[in-house]
py3Dmol code that shows the C-alpha trace and the ligand (Angstrom):
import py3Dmol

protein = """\
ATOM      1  CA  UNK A   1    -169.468  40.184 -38.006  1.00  0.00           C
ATOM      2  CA  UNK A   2    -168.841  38.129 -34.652  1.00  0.00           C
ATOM      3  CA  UNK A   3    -167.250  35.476 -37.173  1.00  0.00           C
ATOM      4  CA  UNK A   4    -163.963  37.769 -36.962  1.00  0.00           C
ATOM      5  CA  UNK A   5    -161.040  36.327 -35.282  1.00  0.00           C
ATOM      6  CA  UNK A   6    -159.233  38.019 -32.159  1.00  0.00           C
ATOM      7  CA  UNK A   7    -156.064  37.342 -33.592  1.00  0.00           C
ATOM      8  CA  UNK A   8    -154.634  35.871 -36.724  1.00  0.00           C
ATOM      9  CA  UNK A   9    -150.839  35.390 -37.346  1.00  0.00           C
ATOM     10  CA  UNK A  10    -149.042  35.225 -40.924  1.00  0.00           C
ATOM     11  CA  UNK A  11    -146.180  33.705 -42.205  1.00  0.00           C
ATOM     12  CA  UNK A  12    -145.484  35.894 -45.091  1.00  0.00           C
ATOM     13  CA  UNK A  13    -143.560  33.515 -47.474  1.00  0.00           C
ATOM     14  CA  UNK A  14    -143.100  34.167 -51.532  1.00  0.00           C
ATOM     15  CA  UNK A  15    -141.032  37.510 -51.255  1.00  0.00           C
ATOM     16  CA  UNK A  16    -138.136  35.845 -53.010  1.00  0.00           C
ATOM     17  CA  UNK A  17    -139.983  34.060 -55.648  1.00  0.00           C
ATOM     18  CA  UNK A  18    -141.892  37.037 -56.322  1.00  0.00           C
ATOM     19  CA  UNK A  19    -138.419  38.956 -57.253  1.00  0.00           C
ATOM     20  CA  UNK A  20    -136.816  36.304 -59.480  1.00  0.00           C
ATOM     21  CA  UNK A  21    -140.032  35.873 -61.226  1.00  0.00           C
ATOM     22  CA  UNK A  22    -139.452  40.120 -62.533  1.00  0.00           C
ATOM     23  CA  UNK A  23    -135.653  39.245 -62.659  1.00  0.00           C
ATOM     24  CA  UNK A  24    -135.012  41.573 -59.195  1.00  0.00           C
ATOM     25  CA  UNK A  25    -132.507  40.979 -56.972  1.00  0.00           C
ATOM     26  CA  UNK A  26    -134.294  38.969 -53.595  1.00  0.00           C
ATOM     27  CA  UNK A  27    -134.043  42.455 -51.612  1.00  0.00           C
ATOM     28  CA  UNK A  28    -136.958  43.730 -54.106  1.00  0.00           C
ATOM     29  CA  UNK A  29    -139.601  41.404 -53.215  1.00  0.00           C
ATOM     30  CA  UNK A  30    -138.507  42.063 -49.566  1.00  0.00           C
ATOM     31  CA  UNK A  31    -138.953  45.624 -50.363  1.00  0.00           C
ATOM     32  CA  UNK A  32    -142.713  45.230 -51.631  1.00  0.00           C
ATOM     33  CA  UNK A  33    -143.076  42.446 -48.953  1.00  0.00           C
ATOM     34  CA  UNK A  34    -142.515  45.753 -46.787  1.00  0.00           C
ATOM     35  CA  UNK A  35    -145.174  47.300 -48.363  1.00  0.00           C
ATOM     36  CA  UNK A  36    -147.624  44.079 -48.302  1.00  0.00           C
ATOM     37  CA  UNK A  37    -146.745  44.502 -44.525  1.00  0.00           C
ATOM     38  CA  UNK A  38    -148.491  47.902 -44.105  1.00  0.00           C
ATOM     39  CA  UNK A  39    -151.341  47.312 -46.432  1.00  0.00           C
ATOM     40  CA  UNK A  40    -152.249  43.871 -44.375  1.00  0.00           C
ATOM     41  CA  UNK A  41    -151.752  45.645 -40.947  1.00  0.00           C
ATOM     42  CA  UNK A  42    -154.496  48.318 -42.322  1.00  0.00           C
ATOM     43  CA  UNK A  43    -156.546  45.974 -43.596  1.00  0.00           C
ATOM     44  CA  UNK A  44    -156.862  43.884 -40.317  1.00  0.00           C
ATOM     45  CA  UNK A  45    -157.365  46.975 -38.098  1.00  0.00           C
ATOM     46  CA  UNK A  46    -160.263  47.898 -40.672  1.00  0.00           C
ATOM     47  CA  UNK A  47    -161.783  44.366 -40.013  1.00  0.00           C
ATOM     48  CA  UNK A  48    -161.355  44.666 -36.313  1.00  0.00           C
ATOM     49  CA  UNK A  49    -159.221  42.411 -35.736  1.00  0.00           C
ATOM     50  CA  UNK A  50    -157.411  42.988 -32.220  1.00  0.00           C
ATOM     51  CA  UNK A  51    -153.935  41.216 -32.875  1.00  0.00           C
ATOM     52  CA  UNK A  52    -152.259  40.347 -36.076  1.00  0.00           C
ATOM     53  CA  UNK A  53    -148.290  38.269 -35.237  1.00  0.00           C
ATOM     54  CA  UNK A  54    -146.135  38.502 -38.570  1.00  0.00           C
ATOM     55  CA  UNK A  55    -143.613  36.129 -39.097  1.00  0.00           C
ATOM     56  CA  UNK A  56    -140.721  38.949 -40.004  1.00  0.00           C
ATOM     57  CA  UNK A  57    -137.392  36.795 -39.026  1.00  0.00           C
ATOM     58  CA  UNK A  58    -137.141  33.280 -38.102  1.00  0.00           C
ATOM     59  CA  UNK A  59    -134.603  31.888 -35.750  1.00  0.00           C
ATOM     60  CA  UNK A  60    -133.535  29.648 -39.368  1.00  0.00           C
ATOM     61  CA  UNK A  61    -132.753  32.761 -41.366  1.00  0.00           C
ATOM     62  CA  UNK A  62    -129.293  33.528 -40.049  1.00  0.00           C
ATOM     63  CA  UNK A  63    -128.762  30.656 -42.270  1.00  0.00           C
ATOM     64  CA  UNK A  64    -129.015  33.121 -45.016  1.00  0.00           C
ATOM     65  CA  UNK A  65    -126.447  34.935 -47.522  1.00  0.00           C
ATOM     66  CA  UNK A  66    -125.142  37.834 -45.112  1.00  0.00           C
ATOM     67  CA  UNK A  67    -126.074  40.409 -47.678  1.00  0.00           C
ATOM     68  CA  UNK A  68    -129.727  39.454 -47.393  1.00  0.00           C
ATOM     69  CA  UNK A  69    -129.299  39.319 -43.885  1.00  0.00           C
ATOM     70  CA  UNK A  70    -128.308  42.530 -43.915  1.00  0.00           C
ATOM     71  CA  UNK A  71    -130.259  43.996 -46.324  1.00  0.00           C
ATOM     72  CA  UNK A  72    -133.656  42.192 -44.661  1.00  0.00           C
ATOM     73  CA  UNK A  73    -132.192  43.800 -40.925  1.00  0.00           C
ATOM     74  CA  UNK A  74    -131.868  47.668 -42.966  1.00  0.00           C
ATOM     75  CA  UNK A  75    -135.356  47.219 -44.133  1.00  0.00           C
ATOM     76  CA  UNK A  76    -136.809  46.623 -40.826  1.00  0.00           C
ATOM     77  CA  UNK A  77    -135.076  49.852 -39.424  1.00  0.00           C
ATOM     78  CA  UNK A  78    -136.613  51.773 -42.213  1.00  0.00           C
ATOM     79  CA  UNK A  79    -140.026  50.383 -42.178  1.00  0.00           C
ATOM     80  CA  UNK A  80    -140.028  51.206 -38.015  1.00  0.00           C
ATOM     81  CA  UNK A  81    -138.857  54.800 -38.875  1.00  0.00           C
ATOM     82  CA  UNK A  82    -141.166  55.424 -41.757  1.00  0.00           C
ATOM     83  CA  UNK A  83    -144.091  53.504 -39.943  1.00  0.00           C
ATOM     84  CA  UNK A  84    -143.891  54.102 -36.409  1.00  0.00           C
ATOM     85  CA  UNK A  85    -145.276  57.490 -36.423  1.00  0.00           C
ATOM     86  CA  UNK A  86    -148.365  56.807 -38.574  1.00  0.00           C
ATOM     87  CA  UNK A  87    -148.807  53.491 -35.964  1.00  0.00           C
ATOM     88  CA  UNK A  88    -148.941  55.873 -33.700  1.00  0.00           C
ATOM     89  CA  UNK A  89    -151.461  58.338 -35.032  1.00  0.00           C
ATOM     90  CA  UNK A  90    -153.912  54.975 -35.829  1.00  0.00           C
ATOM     91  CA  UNK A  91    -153.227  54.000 -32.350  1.00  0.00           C
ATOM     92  CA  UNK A  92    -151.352  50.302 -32.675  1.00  0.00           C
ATOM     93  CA  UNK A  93    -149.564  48.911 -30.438  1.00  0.00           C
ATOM     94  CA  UNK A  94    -146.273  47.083 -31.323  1.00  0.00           C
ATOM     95  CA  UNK A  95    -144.506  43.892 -29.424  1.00  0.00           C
ATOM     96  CA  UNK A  96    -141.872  41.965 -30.455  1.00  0.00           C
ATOM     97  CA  UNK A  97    -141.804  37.886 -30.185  1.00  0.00           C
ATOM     98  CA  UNK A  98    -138.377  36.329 -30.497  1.00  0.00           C
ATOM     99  CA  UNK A  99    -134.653  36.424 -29.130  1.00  0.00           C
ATOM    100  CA  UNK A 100    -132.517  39.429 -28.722  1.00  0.00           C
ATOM    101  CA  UNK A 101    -129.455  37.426 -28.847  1.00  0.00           C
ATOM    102  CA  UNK A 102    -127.543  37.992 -32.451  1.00  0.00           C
ATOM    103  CA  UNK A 103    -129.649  41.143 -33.548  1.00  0.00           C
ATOM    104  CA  UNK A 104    -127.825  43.934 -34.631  1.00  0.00           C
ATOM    105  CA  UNK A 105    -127.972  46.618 -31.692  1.00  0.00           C
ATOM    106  CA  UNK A 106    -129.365  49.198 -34.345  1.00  0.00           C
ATOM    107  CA  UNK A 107    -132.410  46.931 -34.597  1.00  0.00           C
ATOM    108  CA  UNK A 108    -132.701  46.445 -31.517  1.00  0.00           C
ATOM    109  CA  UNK A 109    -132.922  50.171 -30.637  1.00  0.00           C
ATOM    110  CA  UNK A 110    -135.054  50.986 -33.413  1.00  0.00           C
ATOM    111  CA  UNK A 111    -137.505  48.267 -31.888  1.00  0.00           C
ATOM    112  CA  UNK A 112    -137.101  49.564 -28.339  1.00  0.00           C
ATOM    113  CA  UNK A 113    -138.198  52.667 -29.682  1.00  0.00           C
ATOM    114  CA  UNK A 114    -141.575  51.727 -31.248  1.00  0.00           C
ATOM    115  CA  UNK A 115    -142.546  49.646 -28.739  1.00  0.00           C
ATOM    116  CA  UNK A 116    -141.985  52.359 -26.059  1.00  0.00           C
ATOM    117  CA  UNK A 117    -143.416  54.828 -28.230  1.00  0.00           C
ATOM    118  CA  UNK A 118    -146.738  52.842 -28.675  1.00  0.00           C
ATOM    119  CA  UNK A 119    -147.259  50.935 -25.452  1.00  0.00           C
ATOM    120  CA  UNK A 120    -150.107  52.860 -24.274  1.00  0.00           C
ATOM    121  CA  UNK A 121    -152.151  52.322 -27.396  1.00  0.00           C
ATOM    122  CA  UNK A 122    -155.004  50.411 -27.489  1.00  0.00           C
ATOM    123  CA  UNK A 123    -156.064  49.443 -30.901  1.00  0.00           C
ATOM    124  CA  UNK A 124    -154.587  46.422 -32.888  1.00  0.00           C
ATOM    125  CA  UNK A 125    -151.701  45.140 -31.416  1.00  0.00           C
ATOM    126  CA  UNK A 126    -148.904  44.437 -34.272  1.00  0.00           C
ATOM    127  CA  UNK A 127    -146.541  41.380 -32.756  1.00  0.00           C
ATOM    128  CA  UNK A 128    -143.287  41.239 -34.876  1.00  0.00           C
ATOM    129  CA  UNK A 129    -142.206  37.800 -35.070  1.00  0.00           C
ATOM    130  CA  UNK A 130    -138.385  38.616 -34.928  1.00  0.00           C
ATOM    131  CA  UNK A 131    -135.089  35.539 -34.486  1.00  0.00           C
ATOM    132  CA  UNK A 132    -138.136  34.082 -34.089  1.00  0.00           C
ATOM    133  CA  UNK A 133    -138.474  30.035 -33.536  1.00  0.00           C
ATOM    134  CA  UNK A 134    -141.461  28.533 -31.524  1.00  0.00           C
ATOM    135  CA  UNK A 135    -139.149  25.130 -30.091  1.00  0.00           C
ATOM    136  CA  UNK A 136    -136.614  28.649 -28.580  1.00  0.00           C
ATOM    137  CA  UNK A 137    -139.711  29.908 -26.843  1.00  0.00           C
ATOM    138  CA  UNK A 138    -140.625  26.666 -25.371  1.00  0.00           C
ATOM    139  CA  UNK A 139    -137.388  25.974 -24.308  1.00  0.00           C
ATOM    140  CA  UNK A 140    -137.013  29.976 -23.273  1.00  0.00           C
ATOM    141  CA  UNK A 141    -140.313  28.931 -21.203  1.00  0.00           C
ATOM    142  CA  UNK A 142    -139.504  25.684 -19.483  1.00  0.00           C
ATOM    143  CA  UNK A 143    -135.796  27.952 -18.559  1.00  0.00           C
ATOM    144  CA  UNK A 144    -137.619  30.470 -16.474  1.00  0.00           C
ATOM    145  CA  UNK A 145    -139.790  28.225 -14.444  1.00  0.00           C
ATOM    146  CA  UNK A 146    -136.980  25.985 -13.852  1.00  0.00           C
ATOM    147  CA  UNK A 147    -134.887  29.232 -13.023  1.00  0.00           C
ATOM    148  CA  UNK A 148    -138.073  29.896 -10.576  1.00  0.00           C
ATOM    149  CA  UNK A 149    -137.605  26.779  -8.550  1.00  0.00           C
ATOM    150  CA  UNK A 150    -140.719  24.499 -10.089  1.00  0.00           C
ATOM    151  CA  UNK A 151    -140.351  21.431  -9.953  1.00  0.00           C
ATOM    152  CA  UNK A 152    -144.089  20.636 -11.971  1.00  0.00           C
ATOM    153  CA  UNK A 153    -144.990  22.844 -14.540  1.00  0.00           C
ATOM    154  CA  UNK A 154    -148.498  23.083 -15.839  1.00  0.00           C
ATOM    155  CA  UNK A 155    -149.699  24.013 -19.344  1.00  0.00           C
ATOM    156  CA  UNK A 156    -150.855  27.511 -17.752  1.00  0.00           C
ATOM    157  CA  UNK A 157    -147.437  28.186 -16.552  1.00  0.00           C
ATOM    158  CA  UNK A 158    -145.714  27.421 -20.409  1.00  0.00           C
ATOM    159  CA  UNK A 159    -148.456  29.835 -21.726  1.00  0.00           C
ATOM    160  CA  UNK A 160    -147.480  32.474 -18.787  1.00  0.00           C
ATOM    161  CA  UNK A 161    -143.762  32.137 -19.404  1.00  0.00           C
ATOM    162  CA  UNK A 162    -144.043  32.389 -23.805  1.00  0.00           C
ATOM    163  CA  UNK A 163    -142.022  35.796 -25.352  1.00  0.00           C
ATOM    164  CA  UNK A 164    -145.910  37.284 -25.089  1.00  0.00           C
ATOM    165  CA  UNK A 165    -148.000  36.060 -22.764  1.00  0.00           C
ATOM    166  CA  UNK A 166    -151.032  38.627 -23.256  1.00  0.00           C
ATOM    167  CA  UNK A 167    -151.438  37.922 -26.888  1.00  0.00           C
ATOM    168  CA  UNK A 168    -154.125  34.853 -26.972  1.00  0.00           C
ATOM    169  CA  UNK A 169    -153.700  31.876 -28.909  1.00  0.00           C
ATOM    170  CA  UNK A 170    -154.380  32.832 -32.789  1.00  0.00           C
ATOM    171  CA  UNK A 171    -157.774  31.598 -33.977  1.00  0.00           C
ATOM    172  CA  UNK A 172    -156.608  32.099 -37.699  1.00  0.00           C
ATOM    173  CA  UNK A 173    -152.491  31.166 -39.102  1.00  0.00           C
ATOM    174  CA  UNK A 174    -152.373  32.313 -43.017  1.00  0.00           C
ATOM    175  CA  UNK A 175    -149.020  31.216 -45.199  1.00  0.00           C
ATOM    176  CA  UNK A 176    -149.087  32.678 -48.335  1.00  0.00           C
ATOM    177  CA  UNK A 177    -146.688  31.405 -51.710  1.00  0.00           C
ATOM    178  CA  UNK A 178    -148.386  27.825 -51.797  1.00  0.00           C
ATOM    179  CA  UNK A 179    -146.132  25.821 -48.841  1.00  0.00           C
ATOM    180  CA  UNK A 180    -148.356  23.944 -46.449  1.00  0.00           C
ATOM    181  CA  UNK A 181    -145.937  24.316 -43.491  1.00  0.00           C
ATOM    182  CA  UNK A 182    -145.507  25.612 -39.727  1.00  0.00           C
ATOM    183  CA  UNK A 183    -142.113  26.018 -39.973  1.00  0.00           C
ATOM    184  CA  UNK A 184    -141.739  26.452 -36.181  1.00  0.00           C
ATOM    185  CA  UNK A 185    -143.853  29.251 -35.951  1.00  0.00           C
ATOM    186  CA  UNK A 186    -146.396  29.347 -32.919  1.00  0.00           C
ATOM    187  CA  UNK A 187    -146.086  25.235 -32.123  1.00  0.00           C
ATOM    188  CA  UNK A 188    -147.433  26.069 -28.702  1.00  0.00           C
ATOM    189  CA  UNK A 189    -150.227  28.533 -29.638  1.00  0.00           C
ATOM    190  CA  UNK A 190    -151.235  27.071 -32.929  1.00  0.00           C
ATOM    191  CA  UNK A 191    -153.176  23.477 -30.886  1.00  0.00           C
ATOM    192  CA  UNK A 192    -156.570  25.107 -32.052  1.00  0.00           C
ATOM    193  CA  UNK A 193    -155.750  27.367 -34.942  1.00  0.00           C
ATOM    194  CA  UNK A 194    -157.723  26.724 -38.616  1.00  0.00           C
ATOM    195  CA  UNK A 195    -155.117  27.207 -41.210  1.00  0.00           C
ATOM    196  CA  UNK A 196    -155.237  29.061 -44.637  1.00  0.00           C
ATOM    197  CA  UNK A 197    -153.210  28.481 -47.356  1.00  0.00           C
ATOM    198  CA  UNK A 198    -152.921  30.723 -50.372  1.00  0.00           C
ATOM    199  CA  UNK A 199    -150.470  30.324 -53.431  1.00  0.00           C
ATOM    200  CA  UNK A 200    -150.847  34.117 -53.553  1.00  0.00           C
ATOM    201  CA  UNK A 201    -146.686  35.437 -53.040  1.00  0.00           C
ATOM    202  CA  UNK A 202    -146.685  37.341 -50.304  1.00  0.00           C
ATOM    203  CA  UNK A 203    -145.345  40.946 -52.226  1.00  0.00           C
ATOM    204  CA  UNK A 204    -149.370  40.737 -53.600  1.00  0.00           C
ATOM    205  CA  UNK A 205    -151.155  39.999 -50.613  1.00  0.00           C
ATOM    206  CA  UNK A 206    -153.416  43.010 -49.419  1.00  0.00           C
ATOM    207  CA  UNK A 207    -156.778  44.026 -48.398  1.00  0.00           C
ATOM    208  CA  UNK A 208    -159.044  41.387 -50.451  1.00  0.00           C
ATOM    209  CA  UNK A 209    -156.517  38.460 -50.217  1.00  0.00           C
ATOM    210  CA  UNK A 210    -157.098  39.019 -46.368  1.00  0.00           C
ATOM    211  CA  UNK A 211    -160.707  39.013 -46.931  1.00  0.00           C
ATOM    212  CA  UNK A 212    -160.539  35.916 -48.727  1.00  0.00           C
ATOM    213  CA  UNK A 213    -158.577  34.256 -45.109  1.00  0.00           C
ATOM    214  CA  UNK A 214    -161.594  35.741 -43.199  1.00  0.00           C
ATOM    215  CA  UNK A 215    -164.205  34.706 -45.487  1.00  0.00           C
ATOM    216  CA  UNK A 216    -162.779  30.836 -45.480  1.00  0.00           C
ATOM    217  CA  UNK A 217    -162.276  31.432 -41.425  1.00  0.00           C
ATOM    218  CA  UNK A 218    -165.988  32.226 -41.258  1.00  0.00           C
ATOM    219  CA  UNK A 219    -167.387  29.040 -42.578  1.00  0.00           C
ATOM    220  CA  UNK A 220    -165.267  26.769 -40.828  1.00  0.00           C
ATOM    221  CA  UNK A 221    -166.801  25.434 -37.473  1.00  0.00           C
ATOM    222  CA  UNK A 222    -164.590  24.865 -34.115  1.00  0.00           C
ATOM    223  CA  UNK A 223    -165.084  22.351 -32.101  1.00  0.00           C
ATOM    224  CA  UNK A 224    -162.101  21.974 -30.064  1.00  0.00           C
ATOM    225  CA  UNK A 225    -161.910  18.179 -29.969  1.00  0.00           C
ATOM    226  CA  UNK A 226    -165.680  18.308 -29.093  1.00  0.00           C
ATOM    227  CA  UNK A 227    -168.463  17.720 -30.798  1.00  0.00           C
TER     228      UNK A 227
END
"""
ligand_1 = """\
24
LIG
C -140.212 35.005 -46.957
O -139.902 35.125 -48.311
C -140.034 36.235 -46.222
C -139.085 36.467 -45.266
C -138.069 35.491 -44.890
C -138.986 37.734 -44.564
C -140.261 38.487 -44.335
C -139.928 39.904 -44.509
C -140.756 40.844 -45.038
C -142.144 40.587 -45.401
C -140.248 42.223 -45.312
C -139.870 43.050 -44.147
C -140.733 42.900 -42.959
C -141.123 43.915 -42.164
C -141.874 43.600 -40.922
C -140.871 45.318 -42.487
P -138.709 34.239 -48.899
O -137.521 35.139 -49.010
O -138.522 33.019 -48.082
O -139.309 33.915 -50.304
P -139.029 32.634 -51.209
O -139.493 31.432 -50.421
O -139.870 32.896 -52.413
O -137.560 32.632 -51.509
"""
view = py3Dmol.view(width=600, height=400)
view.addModel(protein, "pdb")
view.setStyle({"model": 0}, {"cartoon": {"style": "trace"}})
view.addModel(ligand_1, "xyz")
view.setStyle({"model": 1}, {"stick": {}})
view.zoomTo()
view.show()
C-alpha cells in the first residue's frame, strides 16, 4: 500500500494507569510497556514502515519519584541487552534522540553499544526518544550554528543541526491513553504530521492497534497548506 507512512513517531503514554488499574506497582505497566515496545517495533517493520521514533524518556521525567527513575533507566538496559541481538538478526537500526547530560553512564554505554552494533543495518530504523524535549533540540540547534559563526540561520540549517538530522519529518504522531497532547515531543518536525489519538493504554497497544493508526492515516488527505 503506497498509503504507508515513511515514518511515524509514538508517544507511548498509559503505562502507569494501566498498573494501578490491576493494583501493580507503576514499574509493572512499564514492564509490559517494554513488551508493547517490541511488539509495535515488529509490527511496523512488517508494514514497511522505514522509521518508527518512540517517546522512551522525556526531558520532564527527571521530575519523577527517583525509584521510578531508576527503575524506568534498569528497564531500558535490559530491554537493549535482551533486544539488541534479535534487532540485529531482523536488521534495525537504532539512534538515539535526546541529551546525554544526566543519564546514568550505564545507559549510556548500553546505548553506545546498540547503536554501534547496528549502524550498518538497513531496515527500520528504531529512534529512541531518550532526556528527550523538542524546545532542548531547538535550542541544542540554534547553539551549534551560532557556535559555527552564522549570523542568519535558515529553516534548512535548524533541520540540519536537530539530534537526527537523517530521520525525515514523521508523516504519522500516535499518543495512546486518551491525552490529546504534544508534550514537547517533535515541535519542529511535527508542522505537517496527521495525529492519532487512541484511549487504548499503551501496555495493550500491538499489532492491530497499529493497524488501526495506519488505517485512519490512509484516509486522511495532505495538503500541506495547499489545496
Ligand atoms: C508513559 O506512561 C510512559 C513513560 C513515561 C515511559 C515510556 C517507557 C516505556 C514504554 C517502557 C520502557 C521503554 C523502552 C524503550 C524499553 P506514564 O507512566 O506516564 O503513564 P500514566 O500517564 O498512566 O501515569
Amino acid at each position: 500500500m503506497n498509503n504507508v507512512p515513511q515514518h511515524i513517531a509514538i508517544i507511548m503514554d498509559g503505562n502507569g494507569r494501566w498498573a494501578k488499574a490491576r493494583h501493580l506497582p507503576r514499574l509493572a505497566g512499564h514492564r509490559e510497556g517494554a513488551n508493547a515496545v517490541k511488539r509495535t517495533i515488529e509490527a511496523a517493520a512488517q508494514q514497511g514502515i522505514r522509521f518508527i521514533t518512540l517517546y522512551a524518556f522525556s526531558t520532564e521525567n527527571w521530575s519523577r519519584p527517583q525509584d521510578e527513575i531508576n527503575g524506568l533507566m534498569d528497564l531500558l538496559c535490559k530491554t537493549l541487552d535482551s533486544y539488541t541481538g534479535e534487532a540485529q538478526q531482523k536488521n534495525y537500526r537504532l539512534l538515539v534522540s535526546g541529551s546525554r547530560a544526566k543519564l546514568p553512564p550505564t545507559v549510556l554505554e548500553k546505548i553506545d553499544k546498540a547503536v554501534q552494533t547496528t549502524a550498518q543495518n538497513t531496515g527500520l530504523t528504531v529512534n529512541l526518544a531518550l532526556n528527550y524535549g523538542a524546545r532542548q533540540e531547538l535550542v541544542h540547534a540554534v547553539n551549534t550554528l551560532l557556535a559555527q559563526g552564522k549570523s542568519e540561520i535558515s529553516m534548512d540549517d535548524i533541520s540540519a543541526h536537530l539530534y537526527q538530522p537523517t530521520v525525515p519529518d514523521p508523516e504519522l504522531i500516535i499518543r495512546t491513553s486518551g491525552e490529546e497532547r504534544l508534550s514537547n515531543f517533535l515541535l519542529w518536525q511535527a508542522a505537517y504530521s496527521e495525529f492519532y489519538f487512541t484511549p487504548v493504554l499503551w501496555p495493550d497497544f500491538n499489532a492491530q492497534e497499529l493497524q488501526k493508526a495506519l488505517d485512519a492515516y490512509a484516509t486522511r488527505t495532505r495538503r500541506f497548506g495547499g489545496v
